[in-house]
C-alpha positions in Angstrom: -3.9 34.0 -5.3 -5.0 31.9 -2.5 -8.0 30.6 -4.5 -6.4 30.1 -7.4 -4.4 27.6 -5.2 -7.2 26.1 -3.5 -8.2 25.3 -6.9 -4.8 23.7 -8.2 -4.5 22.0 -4.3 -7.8 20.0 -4.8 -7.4 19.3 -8.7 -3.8 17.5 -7.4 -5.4 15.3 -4.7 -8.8 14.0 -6.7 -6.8 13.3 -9.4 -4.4 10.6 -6.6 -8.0 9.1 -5.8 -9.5 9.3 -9.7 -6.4 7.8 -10.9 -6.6 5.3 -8.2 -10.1 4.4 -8.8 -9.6 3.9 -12.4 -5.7 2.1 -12.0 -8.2 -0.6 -9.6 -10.8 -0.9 -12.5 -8.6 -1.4 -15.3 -6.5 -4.0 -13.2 -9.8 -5.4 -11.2 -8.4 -8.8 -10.6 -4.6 -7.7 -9.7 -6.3 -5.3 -7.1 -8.4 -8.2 -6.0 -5.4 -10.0 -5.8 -3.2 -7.5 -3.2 -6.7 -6.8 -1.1 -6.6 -10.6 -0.4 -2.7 -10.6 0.1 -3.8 -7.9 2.9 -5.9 -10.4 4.4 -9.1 -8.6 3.3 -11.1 -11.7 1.7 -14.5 -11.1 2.9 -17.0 -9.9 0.4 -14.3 -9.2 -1.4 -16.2 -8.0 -5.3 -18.6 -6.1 -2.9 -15.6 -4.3 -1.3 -13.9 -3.4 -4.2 -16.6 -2.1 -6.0 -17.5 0.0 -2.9 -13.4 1.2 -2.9 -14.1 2.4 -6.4 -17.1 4.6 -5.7 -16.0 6.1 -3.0 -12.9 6.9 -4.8 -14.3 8.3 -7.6 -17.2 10.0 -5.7 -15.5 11.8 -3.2 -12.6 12.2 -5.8 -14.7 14.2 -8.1 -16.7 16.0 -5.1 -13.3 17.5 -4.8 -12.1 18.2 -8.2 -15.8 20.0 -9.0 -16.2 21.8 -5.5 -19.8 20.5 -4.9 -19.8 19.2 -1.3 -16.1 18.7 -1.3 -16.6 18.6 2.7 -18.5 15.1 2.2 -16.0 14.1 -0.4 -13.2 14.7 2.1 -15.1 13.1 4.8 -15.6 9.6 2.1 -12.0 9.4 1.2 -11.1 9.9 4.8 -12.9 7.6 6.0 -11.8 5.1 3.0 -7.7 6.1 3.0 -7.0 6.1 6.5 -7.9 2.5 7.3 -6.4 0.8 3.6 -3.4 2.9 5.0 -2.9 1.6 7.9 -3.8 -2.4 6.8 -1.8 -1.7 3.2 1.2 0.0 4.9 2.4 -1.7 8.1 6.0 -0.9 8.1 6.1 -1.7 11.3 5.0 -5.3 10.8 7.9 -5.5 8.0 11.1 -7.3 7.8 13.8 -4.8 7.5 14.4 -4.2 3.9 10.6 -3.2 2.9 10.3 -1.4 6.5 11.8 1.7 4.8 9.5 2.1 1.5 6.4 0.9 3.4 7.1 3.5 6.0 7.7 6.0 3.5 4.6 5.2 1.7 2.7 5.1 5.0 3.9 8.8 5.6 2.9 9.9 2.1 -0.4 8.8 3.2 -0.6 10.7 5.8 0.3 13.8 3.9 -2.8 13.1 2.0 -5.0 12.2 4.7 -4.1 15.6 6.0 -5.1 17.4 2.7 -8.3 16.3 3.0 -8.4 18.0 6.8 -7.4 20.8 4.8 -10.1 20.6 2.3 -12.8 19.3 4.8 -12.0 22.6 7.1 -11.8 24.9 4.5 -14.0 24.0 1.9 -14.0 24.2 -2.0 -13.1 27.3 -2.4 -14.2 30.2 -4.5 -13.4 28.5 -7.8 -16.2 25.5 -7.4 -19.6 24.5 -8.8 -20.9 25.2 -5.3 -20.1 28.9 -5.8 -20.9 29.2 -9.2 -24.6 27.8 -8.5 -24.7 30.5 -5.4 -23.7 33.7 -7.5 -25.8 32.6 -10.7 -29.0 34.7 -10.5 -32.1 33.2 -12.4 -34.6 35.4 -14.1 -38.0 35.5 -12.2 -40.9 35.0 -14.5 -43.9 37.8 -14.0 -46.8 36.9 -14.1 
């Protein structure tokens, strides 16, 4: 039971950082538009497109279970920084304090999936265990 839920666990989370990787290409220019509302203007096409592969790298290291360790570690080190420049509640008049805080919370939560992931690993339902039990044919000579 436990790996079937490490299997469900890290389907749930790449799909936050695929869906967020594609939700920034298919509105490139509105993302563009928020990162520079942040105050993050410099290099800006360079840093989105960079945003985007680490999402959707380290988002599908964890969906397939191939190095999901270094997947975890790229989205960590990606999500914890936009989290705390995208959600300063406590930079916030009072009436967006509350969502923004809430939001910064929720990102937490995620950030501490990852921990989860990056200790234990993908799992037994992953591409890195199927290539490990998969016994090729030796060819005699």
């Amino acid at each position: 039971m436990k790996d079937i839920m490490d299997l469900i666990g890290r389907i749930f989370i790449s799909f936050i950082f695929i869906f967020d990787a594609i939700d920034s290409i298919i509105y490139y220019g509105a993302t563009q538009e928020k990162m520079m509302d942040f105050g993050l203007i410099w290099q800006k096409d360079i840093m989105m497109s960079a945003s985007i592969f680490i999402l959707l790298f380290g988002g599908i290291l964890i969906l397939v279970g191939y190095r999901s360790s270094l997947g975890a570690i790229l989205l960590l080190l990606y999500w914890i920084p936009i989290t705390l420049v995208a959600h300063s509640f406590w930079n916030d008049i009072e009436p967006f304090r509350r969502i923004e805080s809430q939001l910064f919370i929720r990102n937490i939560g995620i950030a501490g999936g990852l921990l989860i992931i990056l200790v234990n690993g993908s799992g037994k339902y992953s591409i890195k265990k199927l290539f490990a039990t998969t016994k090729v044919k030796q060819k005699i000579r």
